[in-house]
N, C-alpha and C positions, 0 to 999 in steps of 0.2 A: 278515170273521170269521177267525180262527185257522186253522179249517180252510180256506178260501181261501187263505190268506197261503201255507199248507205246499204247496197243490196248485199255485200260483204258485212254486215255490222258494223262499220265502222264509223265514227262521228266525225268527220270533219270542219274545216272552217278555211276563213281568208284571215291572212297574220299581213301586217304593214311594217317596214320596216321605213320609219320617214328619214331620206336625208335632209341635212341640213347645207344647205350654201345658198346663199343669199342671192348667186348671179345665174343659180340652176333652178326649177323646177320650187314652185312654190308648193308649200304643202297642202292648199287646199287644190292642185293638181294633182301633186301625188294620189290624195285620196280620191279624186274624181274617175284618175288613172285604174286603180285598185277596183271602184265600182262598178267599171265599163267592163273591165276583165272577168270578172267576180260575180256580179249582175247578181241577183237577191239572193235572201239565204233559202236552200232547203228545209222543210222541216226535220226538225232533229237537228242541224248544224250548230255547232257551237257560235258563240259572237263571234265576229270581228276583231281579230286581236291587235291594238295597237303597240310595237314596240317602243320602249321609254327606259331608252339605253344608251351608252354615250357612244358605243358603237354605231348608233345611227344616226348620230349628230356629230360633226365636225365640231371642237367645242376648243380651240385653243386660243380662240379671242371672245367669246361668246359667257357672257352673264348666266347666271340660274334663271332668272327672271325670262331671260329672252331662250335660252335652250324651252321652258316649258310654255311659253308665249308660243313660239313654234306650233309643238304638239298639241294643243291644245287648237291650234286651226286646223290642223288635218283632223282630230278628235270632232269638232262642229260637222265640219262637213262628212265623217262616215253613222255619226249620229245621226244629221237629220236624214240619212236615206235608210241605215239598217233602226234605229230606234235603240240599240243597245252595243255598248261596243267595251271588250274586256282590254285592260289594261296590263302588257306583260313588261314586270318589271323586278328589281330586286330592294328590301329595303336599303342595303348597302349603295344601288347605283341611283334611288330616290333620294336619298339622303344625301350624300357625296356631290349628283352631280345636278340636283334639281332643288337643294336645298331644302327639303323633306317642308316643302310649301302644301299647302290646301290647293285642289284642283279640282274644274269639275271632273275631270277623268274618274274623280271618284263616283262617279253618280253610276261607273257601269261597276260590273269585277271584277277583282287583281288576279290574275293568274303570278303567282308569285315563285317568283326565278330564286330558289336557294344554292349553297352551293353544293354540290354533291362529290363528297371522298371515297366513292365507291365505284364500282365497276359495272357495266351494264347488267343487268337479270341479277342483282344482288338485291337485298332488301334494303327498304332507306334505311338512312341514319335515324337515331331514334329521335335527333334533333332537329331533323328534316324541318318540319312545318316550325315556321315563326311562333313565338307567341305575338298574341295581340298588338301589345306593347311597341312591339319591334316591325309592327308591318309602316310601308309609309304613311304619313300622316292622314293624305283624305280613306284611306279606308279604315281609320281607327275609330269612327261617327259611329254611332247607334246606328244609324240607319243605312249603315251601307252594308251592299248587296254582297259579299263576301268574298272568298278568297280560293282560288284554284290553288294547287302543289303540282307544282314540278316535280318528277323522281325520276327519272332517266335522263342519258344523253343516246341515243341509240343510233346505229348504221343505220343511215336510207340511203348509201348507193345500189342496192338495189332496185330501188323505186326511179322511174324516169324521171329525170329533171334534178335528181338530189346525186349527187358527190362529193358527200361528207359525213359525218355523224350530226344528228339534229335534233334540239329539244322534244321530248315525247311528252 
């Protein structure tokens, strides 16, 4: 549980991954869903990560405009309950599949999904972290609040509930 994780040292958080269909689950559900389970952050907890990935959106008839019109409603509603909520995403799949648009998503942090040609407990790539330049558009602002790295893919099936390998 959470509180185990924190008396472990360990930072946790809630990650959202929103689907998209129209005739399922609206995403201001989704996120409603997430906060009833999830219920406030601990101190120490990292934000709220929302996924913004075409993996969590069904997108083969689907606009840029309306893929990030989506996220951006489940984004409202985990904002006005947590007040901060980080953005995981890649510049390749902001780019690509959200048309590397301005968002408020930018108003939280990108935790920024690179790719990684390495093997787990290796050291990153030295080209790991983006430059500037190359992250998606809303966090290229002066004033945005910055940007996590991704460096692993690591086993959690040992961890209850995980049966896979899963961004660390």
């Amino acid at each position: 549980d959470r509180h185990n994780a924190q008396a472990a040292g360990l930072r946790v958080g809630a990650y959202l991954i929103v689907g998209y269909d129209p005739a399922g689950p609206s995403p201001e559900l989704q996120a409603k869903t997430l906060i009833k389970a999830y219920g406030a952050r601990l101190p120490n907890e990292l934000p709220v990560a929302l996924d913004a990935e075409t993996n969590s959106l069904d997108h083969s008839a689907v606009t840029d405009a309306a893929r990030l019109a989506w996220l951006e409603r489940a984004y409202d509603v985990l904002r006005a309950y947590y007040g901060i909520v980080m953005t995981y995403t890649s510049a390749n799949q902001w780019q690509e599949n959200f048309g590397d648009k301005d968002s408020r998503l930018g108003d939280g942090p990108l935790w920024v999904k690179v790719p990684y040609p390495w093997k787990e407990h290796n050291p990153p790539h030295p080209e790991a972290c983006p430059p500037v330049g190359a992250l998606p558009r809303p966090w290229r602002r002066s004033d945005s609040p910055g940007a996590w790295l991704q460096q692993y893919q690591g086993d959690a099936r040992p961890v209850p509930g995980f049966s896979a390998t899963v961004d660390l």
